[in-house]
C-alpha positions in Angstrom: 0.0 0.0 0.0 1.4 3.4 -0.7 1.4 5.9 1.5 0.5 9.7 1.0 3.7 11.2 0.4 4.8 8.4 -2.2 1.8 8.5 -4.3 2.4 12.7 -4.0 6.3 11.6 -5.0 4.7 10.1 -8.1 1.9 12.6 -8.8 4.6 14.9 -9.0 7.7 12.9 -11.0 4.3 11.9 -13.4 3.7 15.7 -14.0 7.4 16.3 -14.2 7.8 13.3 -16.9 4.3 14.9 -19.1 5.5 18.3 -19.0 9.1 17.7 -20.3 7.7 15.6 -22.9 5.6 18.6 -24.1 8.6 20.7 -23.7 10.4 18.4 -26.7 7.0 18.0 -28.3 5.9 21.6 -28.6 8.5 23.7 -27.7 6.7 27.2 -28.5 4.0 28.1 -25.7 1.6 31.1 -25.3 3.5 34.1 -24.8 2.7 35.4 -20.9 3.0 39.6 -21.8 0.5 40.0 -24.6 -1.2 36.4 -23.9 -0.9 35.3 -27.4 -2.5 37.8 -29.1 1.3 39.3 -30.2 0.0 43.1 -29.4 -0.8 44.4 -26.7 -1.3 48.5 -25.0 1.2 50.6 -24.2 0.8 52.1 -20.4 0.4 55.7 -21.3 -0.8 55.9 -24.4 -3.0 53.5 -25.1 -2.2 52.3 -29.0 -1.7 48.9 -30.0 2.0 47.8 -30.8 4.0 44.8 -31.1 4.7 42.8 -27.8 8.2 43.1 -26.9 8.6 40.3 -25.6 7.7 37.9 -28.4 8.4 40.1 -31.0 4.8 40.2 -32.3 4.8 36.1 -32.6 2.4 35.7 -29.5 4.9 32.4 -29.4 7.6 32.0 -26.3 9.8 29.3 -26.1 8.5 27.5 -23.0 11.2 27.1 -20.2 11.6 23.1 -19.9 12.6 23.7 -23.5 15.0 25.8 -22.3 16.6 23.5 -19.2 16.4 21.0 -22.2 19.1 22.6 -24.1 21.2 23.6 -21.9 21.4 20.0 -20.6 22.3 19.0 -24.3 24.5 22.2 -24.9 26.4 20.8 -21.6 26.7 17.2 -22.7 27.7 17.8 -25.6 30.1 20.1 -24.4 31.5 17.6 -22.6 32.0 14.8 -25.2 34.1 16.8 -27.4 
């Protein structure tokens, strides 16, 4: 029988596993700033512009995708 904190232990390794697999799967996520949309307000005046942040995409590289390459930057770093 497990007990609570192992089956939380897995809960959370489970989550871990799905969301690195959507990391390498889909690496490009919703940008957070302008929530997709690519535009968003300025603060004083209020005109539409690009998002700076995602360049007018609405797309962000998602930050598992990230960890993901550095890991492979750093191994194969190391193999040279």
């Amino acid at each position: 029988m497990l007990t609570v904190a192992a089956l939380a232990s897995l809960i959370i390794l489970g989550y871990a596993a799905f969301y690195l697999i959507k990391c390498y799967a889909v690496p490009f996520g919703p940008c957070r700033r302008c929530k997709g949309a690519g535009e968003r307000r300025g603060r004083i005046i209020r005109l539409k512009r690009e998002c700076p942040r995602c360049a007018g995409t609405g797309k962000r590289v998602r930050v598992g995708r990230r960890v993901i390459e550095r890991i492979r930057t750093e191994y194969r770093a190391g193999n040279q």
